[in-house]
C-alpha positions in Angstrom: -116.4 -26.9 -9.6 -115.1 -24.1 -11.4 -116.1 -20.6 -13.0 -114.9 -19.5 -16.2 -114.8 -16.5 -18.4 -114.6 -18.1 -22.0 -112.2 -16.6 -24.1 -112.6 -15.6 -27.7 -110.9 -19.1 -28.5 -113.1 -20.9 -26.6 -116.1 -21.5 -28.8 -116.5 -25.2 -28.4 -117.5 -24.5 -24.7 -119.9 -21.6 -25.7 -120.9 -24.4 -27.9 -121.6 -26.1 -25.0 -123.4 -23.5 -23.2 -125.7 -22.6 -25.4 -126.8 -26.2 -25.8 -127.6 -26.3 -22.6 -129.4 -22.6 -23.2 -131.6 -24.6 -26.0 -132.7 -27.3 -23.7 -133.4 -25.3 -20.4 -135.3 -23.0 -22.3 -136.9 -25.0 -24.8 -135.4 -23.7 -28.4 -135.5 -25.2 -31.4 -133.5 -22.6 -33.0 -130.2 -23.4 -34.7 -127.2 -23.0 -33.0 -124.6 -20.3 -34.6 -121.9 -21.1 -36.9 -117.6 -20.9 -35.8 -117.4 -17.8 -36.7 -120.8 -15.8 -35.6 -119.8 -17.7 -31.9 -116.2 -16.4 -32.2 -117.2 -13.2 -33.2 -119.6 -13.0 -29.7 -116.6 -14.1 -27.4 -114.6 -11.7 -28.9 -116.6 -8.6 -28.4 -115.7 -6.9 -25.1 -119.4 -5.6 -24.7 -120.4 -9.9 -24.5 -119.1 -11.8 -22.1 -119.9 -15.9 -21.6 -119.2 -17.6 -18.1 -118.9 -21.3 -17.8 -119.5 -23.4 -15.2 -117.2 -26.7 -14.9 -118.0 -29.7 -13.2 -116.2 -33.1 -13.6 -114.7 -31.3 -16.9 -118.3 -30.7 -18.4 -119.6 -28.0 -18.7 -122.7 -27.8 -16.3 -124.2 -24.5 -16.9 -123.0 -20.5 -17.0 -124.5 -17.5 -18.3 -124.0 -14.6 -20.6 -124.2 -10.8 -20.0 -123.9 -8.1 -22.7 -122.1 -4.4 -21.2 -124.8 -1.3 -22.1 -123.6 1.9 -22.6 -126.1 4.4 -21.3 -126.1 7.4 -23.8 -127.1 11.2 -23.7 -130.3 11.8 -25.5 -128.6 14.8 -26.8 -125.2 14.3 -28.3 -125.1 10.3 -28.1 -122.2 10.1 -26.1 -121.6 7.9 -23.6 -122.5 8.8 -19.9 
C-alpha cells in the first residue's frame, strides 16, 4: 500500500478518486473536465492524496488550506 500526494500532472488518478468519491457517496453528478481537475491539483490551497493498492487506486481524500482572515483589514492571520 502506498500514500500519495497527486501532483498537478496527475489528473487521471484524481480521475480515479473522485470516482470512487461518486460511488461511496452516492453522486450522480458529472465528473469535471482535464482542465477544471488540473486546475484543482494545481492550486496550493487543494491538495488530493491517493491511496495505492495493487497499483489501483483504492481510496484517498482531499483537503482545501483556509486562510483565517481579520474582520478588519482582510489580511491574513
Amino acid at each position: 500500500m502506498e500514500i500519495k500526494k497527486l501532483k498537478p500532472d496527475e489528473i487521471s488518478d484524481f480521475r480515479s478518486l473522485v470516482e470512487i468519491f461518486k460511488t461511496v457517496f452516492e453522486n450522480e453528478e458529472p465528473i469535471a473536465d482535464q482542465d477544471q481537475l488540473g486546475k484543482l491539483l494545481a492550486d496550493p490551497d487543494f491538495m488530493v492524496f491517493v491511496v495505492r493498492q495493487d497499483h489501483k487506486i483504492a481510496g484517498g481524500l482531499t483537503s482545501y488550506v483556509l486562510v483565517l482572515r481579520d474582520k478588519t483589514s482582510g489580511l491574513p492571520l
